[in-house]
C-alpha positions in Angstrom: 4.3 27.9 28.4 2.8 26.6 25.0 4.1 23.2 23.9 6.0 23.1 20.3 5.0 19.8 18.2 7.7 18.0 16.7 7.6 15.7 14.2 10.7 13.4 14.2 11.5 10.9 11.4 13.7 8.0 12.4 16.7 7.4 10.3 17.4 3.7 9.1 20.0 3.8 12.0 17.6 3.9 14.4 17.0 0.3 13.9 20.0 -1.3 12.2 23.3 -0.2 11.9 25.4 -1.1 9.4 27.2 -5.0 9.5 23.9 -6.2 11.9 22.1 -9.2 10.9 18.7 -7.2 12.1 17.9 -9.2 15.6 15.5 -8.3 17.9 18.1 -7.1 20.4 20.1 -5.4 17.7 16.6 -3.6 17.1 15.9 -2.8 20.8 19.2 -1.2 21.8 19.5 0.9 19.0 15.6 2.1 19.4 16.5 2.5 22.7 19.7 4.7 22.3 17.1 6.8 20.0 14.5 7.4 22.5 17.2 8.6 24.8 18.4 11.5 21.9 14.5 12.1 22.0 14.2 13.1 25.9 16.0 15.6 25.3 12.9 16.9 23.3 10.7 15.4 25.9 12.3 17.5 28.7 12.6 20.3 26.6 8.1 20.3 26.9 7.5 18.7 23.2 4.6 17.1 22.0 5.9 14.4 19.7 5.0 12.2 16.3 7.6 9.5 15.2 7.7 8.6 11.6 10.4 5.7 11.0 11.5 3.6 7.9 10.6 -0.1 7.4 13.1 -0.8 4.4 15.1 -3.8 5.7 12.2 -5.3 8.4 9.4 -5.6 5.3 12.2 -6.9 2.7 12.7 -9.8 5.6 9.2 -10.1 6.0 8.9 -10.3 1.7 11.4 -12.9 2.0 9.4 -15.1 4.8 6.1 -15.1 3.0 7.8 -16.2 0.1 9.2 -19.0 1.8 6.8 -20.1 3.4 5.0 -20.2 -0.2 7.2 -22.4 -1.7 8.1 -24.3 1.5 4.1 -25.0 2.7 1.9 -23.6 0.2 0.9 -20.9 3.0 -0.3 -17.9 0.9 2.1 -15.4 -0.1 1.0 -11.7 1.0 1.0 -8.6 -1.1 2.9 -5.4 0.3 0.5 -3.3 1.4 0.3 -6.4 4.1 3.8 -6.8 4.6 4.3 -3.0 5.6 1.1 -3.4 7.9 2.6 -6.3 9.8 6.1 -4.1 9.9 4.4 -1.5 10.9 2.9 -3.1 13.9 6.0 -4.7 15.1 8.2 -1.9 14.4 6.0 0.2 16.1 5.5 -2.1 19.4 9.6 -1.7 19.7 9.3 2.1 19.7 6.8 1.8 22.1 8.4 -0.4 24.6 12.0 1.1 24.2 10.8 5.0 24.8 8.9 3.3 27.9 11.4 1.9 29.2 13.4 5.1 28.4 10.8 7.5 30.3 10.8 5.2 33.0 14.4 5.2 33.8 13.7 8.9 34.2 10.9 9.0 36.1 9.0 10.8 33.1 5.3 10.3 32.9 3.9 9.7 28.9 1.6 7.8 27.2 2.6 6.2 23.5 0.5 5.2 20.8 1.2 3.8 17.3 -1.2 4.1 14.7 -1.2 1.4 11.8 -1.1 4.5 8.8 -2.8 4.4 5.2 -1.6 7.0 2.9 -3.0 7.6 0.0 -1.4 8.2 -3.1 -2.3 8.4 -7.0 -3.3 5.5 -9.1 -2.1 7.6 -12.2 1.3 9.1 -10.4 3.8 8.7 -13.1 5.7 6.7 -10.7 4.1 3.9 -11.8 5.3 4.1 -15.4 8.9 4.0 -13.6 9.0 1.6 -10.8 12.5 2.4 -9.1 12.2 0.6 -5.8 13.5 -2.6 -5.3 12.0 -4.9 -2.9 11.9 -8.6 -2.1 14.0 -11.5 -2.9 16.6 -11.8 -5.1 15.5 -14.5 -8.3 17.3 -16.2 -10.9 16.8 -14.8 -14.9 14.5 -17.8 -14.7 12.9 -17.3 -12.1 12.0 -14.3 -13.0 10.9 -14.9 -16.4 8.3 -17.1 -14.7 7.2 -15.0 -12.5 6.9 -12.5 -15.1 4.7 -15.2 -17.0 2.0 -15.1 -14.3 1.8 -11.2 -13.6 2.8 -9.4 -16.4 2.0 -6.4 -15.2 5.1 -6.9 -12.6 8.4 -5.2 -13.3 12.3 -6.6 -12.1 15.5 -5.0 -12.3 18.9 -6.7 -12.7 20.6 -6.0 -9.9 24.0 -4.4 -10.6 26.1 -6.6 -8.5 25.5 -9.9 -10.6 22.8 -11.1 -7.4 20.0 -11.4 -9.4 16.8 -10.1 -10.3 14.3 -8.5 -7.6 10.7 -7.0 -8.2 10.9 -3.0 -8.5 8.0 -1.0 -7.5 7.1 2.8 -7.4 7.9 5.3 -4.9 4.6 7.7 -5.6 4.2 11.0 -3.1 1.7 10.6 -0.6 -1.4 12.8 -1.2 -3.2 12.0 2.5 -2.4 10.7 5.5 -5.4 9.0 7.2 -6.4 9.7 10.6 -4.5 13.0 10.4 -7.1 15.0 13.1 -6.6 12.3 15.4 -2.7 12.0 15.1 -2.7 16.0 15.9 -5.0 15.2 18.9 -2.9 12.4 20.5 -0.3 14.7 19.8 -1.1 17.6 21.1 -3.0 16.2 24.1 0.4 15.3 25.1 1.0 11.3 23.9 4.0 10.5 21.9 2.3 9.2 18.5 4.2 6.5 16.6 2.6 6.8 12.9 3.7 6.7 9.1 5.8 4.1 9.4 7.7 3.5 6.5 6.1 6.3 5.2 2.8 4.8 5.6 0.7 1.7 3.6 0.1 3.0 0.2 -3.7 2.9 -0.6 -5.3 4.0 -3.5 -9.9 4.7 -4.4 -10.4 1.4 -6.4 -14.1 3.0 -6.4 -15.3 6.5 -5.0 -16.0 5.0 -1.7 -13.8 1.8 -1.8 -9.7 1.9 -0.3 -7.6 -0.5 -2.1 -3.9 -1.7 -1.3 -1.5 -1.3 -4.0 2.0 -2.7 -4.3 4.3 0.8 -3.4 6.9 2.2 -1.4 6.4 5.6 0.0 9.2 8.2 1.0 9.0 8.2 4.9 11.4 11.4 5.6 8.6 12.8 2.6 5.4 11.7 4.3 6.9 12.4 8.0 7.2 15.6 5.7 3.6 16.0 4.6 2.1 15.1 8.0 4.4 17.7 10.0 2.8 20.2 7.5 -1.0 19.1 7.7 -0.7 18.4 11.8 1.0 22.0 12.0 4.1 21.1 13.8 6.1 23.6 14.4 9.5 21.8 13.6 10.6 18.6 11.9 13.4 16.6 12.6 14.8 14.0 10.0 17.6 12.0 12.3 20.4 9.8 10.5 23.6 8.8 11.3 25.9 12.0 10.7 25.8 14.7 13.0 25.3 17.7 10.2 24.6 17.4 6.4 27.6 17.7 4.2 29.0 19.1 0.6 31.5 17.8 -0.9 30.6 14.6 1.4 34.0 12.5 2.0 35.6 14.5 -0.6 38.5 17.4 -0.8 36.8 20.3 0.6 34.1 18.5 2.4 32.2 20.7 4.5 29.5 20.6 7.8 26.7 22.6 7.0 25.0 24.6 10.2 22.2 26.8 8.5 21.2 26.9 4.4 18.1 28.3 3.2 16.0 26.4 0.8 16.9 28.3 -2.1 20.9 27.4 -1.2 19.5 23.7 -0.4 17.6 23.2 -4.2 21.0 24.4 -5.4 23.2 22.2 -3.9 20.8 19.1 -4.9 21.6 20.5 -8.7 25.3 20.1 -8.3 24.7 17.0 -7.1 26.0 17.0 -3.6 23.1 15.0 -2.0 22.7 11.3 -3.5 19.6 9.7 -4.0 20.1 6.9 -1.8 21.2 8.7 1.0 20.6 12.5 2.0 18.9 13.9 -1.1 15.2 12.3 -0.4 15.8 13.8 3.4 16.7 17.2 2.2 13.7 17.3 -0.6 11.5 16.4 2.9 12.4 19.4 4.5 12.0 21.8 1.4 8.6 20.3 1.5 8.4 21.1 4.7 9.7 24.8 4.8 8.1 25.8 1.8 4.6 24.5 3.0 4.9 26.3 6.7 7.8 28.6 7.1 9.4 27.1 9.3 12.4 25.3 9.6 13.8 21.5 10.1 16.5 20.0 11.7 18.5 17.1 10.1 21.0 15.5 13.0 21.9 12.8 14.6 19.4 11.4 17.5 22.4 11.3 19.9 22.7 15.4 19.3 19.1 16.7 19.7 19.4 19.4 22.2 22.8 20.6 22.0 23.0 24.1 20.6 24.6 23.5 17.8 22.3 20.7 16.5 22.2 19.2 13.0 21.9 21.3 10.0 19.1 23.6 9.9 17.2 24.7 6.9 15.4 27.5 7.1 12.9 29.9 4.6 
């Protein structure tokens, strides 16, 4: 029997949950309960690519460079850095977890994660409109000083009186580097942790010459562009609600089992899908449907395998 290649982006959930201060352990179990959704896959033959987020592990790792800056002068690091150094840890807790995981079920695999540059557009209009907030949280004054020393830096009030963080852009990701070899892991049967937080944003300084730029990439989007180029033949975004929604906590509110892309694109127009939430995951998987006809999943990790899975949105 041929093996079907998934590639599965984690939700934020996967690693925090909501009211969690972000611990290791917090980290682990919930990785943990994950990997468990993702046997199902396993035993079901897959091959398997993780993409996962990085949003609240790099903003804590923003906020210990920066003290240890002001604290003792230690150098503060760009974020192309920061989401290399998330990306390594994050990925070492995937790896260990979905061990530990196999083990307890006597299932033989090898995992890998791949540190991931992505490359993206110097001249993406993204970059006129930085949208992305990231960091710590300074004073007006702060800020202003800040502002002083790197003009070309943007902030953003934020709109609950805490102050004033850095804002970056979110560009799309134009290629995934090390894409052959991610489809080879793959498909030679290893479970390939990669794109993580949709990948370190790089950019040609010079023909021949990678540069690190200060960006945040869509995961679900790049988890998105790397499904198409590796040729999987289904991608799963996972979150935290068992189906996507209209009418989302409202009168009339309504589980969604199978909507075509052309019903999908609709329903972002009358603005059923925000953009902080399920709207970026529903634009992945358009991206994803249009570019290889076939279809992906958005569910819950704890429902992969049931019949009745997620939402699925189809050509």
């Amino acid at each position: 029997m041929m093996q079907k290649l998934a590639v599965v982006a984690f939700g934020g959930n996967a690693l925090l949950r909501a009211g969690e201060r972000g611990t290791i352990d917090e980290q682990e179990t919930n990785v943990y309960r994950t990997c468990e959704g993702l046997l199902e896959l396993v035993k079901h033959n897959y091959n398997i690519v993780i993409g996962h987020g990085n949003g609240p592990q790099v903003g804590n790792i923003l906020l210990q460079v920066n003290a240890g800056e002001k604290m003792f002068g230690i150098p503060e690091m760009p974020l192309d850095i920061c989401g290399a150094y998330s990306q390594g840890f994050i990925g070492y807790i995937i790896e260990q977890q979905f061990q530990n995981v196999l083990k307890k079920h006597a299932v033989e695999r090898n995992i890998v994660s791949l540190i991931t540059q992505v490359i993206v557009d110097k001249n993406d209009p993204a970059f006129q409109h930085p949208t992305k907030p990231i960091g710590p949280y300074y004073s007006k004054e702060e800020m202003e000083d800040l502002k002083q020393k790197n003009p070309k830096d943007s902030y953003a009030e934020d709109p609950k009186g805490k102050g004033w963080r850095k804002v970056v852009a979110s560009p799309k990701p134009l290629f995934i580097n090390n894409t052959p070899v991610i489809e080879k892991l793959a498909r030679e049967g290893n479970i390939v942790v990669t794109v993580g937080g949709g990948g370190i944003p790089t950019f040609y300084v010079e023909p021949d010459k990678l540069q690190g730029i200060d960006a945040v990439i869509d995961k679900d989007l790049a988890s998105s562009k790397l499904a198409v180029d590796i040729k999987a033949d289904e991608f799963y975004i996972l979150t935290d609600v068992p189906k996507v929604y209209i009418n989302f906590r409202k009168p009339g509110e309504k589980a969604l089992d199978v909507i075509s892309v052309a019903q999908a694109k609709q329903y972002i127009q009358e603005g059923h899908f925000t953009e902080g939430s399920m709207a970026p995951k529903i634009r992945a998987a358009i991206h994803f449907v249009e570019q290889s006809g076939k279809k992906c999943i958005i569910t819950e990790a704890g429902r992969l395998g049931n019949s009745d899975c997620g939402t699925h949105i189809i050509a």
